[in-house]
C-alpha positions in Angstrom: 0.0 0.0 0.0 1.2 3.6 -1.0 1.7 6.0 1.9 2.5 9.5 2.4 2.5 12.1 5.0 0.2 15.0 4.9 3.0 17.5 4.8 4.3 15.4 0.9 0.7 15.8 -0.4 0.5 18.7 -3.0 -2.8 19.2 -5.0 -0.6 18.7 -8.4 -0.5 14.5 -7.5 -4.5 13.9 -7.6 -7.5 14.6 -5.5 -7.2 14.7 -1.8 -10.3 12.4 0.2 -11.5 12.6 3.7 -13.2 9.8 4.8 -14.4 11.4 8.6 -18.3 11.8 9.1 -20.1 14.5 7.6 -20.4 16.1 10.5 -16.6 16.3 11.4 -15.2 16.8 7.6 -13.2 19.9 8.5 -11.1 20.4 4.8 -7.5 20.4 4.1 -5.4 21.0 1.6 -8.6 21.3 -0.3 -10.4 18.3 0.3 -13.3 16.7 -0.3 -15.5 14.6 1.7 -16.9 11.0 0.7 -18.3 8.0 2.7 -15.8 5.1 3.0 -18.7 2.6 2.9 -20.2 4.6 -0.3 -17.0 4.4 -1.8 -16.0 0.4 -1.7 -19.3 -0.5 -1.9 -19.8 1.0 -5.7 -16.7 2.5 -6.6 -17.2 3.1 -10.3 -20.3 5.4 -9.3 -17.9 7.4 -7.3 -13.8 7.5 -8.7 -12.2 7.5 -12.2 -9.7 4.6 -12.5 -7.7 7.3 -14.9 -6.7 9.5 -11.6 -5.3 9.1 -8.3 -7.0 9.8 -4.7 -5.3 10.2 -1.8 -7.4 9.2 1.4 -7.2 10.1 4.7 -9.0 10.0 8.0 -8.1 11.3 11.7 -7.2 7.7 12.8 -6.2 5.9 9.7 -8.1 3.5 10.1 -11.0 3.9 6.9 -8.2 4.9 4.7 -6.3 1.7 5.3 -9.2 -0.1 4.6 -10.6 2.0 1.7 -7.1 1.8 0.1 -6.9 -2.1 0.6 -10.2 -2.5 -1.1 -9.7 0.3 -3.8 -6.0 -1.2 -4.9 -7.2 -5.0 -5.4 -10.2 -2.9 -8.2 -7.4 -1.4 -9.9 -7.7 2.1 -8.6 -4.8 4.3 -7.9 -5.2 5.3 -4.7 -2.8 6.1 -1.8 -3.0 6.8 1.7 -2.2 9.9 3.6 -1.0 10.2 7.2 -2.5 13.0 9.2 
């Protein structure tokens, strides 16, 4: 599994996903907000397979998981340490 640190993430490498509730989505970098279980459970609905995402969440744990499931379906997807 790709990993980078918040502080390597630059707009210029793809599109920057938080995966926290609605309710605590605070944006950075210019994030957007999406739900993980939205995300694996229909993926094509959601992402482009011809860019990259970058997830991230408080505790790391849904962007593990979303990035495990993403990179067996072929998407390019990394995750991003807060």
């Amino acid at each position: 599994m790709k990993s980078i640190n918040m502080s390597e993430y630059n707009p210029s490498l793809g599109i920057l996903v938080s995966l926290e509730d609605k309710e605590d989505f605070v944006s950075m970098n210019g994030s957007i907000n999406m739900d993980a279980d939205k995300i694996t459970s229909n993926p094509s609905k959601y992402l482009d397979k011809n860019k990259t995402y970058y997830f991230y969440c408080r505790r790391g744990t849904r962007s593990r998981r979303v990035v495990q499931i993403l990179g067996v379906y072929g998407y390019k997807v990394v995750k991003v340490t807060v």
